[in-house]
C-alpha distance (Angstrom), angle and dihedral (degrees) to the residues before:
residue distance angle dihedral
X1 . . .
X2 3.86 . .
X3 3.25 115.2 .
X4 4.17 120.5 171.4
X5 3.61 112.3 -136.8
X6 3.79 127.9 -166.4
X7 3.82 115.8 -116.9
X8 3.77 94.9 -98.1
X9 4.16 98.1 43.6
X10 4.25 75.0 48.6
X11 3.31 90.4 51.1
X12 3.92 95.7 48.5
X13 3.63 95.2 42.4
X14 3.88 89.0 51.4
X15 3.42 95.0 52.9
X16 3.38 99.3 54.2
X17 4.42 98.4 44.1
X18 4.49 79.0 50.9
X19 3.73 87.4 54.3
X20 3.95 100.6 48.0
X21 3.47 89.2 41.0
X22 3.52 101.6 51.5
X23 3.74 90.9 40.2
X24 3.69 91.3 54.3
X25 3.95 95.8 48.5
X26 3.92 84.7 37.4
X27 4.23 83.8 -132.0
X28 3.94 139.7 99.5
X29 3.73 105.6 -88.7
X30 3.89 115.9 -167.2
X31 3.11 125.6 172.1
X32 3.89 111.4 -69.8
X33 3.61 91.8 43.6
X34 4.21 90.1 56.2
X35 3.93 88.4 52.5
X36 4.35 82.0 44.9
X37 3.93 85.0 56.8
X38 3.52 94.1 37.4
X39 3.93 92.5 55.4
X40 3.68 97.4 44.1
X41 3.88 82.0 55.1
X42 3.79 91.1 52.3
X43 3.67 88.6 44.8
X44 4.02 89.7 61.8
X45 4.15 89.3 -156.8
X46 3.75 95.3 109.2
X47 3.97 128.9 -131.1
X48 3.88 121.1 -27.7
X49 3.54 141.5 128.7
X50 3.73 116.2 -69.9
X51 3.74 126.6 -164.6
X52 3.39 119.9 -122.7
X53 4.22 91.6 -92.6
X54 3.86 98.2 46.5
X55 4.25 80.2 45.5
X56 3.78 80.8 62.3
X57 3.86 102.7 38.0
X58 3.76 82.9 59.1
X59 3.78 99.3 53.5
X60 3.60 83.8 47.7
X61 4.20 94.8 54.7
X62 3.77 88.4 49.3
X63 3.67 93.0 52.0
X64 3.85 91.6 44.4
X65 4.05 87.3 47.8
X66 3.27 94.0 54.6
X67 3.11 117.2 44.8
X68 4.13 79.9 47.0
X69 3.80 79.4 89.6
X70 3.35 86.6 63.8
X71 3.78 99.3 51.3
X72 3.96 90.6 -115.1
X73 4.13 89.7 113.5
X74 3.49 143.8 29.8
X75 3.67 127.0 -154.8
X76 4.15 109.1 -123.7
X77 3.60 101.4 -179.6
X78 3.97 142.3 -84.8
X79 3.95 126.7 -74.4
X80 3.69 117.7 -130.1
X81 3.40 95.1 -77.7
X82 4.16 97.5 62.9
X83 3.83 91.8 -107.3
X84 4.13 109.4 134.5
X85 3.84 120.2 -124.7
X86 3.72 124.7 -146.5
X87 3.43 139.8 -169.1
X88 4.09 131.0 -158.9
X89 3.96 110.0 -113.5
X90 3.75 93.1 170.7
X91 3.84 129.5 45.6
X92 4.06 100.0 -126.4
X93 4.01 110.9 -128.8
X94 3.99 116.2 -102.1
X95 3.84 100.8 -91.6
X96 3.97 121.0 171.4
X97 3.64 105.5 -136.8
X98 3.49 106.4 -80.2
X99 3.43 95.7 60.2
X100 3.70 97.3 48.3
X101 4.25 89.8 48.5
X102 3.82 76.8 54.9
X103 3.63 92.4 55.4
X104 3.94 101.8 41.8
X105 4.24 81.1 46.4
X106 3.68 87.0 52.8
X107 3.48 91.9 48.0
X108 3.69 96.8 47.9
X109 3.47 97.6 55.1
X110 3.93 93.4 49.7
X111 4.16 80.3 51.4
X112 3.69 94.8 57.9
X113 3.76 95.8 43.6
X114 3.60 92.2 47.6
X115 3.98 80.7 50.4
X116 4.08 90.8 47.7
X117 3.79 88.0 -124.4
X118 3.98 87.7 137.2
């Protein structure tokens, strides 16, 4: 569900999916490795050693995934292999890149709640 926060309720919010996250993987999660965990998730294979590509491809299915919520992709299908294809249906706005870290945080936290991680 989208739901607009301000920066401090963002903030909050963020704070809190960081902490569960890195307290269940016992690590230091930023924010490239939560979109990592968030496309092997998506990917629905389970843990394994990636290469450095596939490491990549699965940044890039969390990012599409989420910001599916906000109607910006929309899941085609999976090739033979399982991996899930998406294609842009809405031209993002031009953010610099502290608005679009906003965003994929945004996003994020909407995906664990959806998820009942909180």
């Amino acid at each position: 569900m989208l739901h607009i926060r301000n920066i401090e309720e963002l903030k909050s919010q963020w704070d809190v999916v960081i902490q569960k996250v890195n307290k269940h993987f016992d690590a230091d999660v930023d924010l490239q490795g939560l979109l990592f965990i968030i496309g092997i998730q998506e990917l629905g294979q389970g843990v394994r050693n990636f290469k450095k590509d596939e490491k990549q491809d699965l940044m890039h299915i969390a990012t599409c995934r989420l910001l599916s919520a906000y109607g910006y992709y929309e899941l085609v299908g999976e090739d033979e292999e399982g991996w899930p294809h998406w294609k842009l249906v809405k031209q993002l706005p031009k953010m610099n890149l502290g608005e679009q870290d906003y965003l994929i945080k945004q996003c994020a936290i909407d995906y664990f709640e959806e998820h009942d991680i909180f």
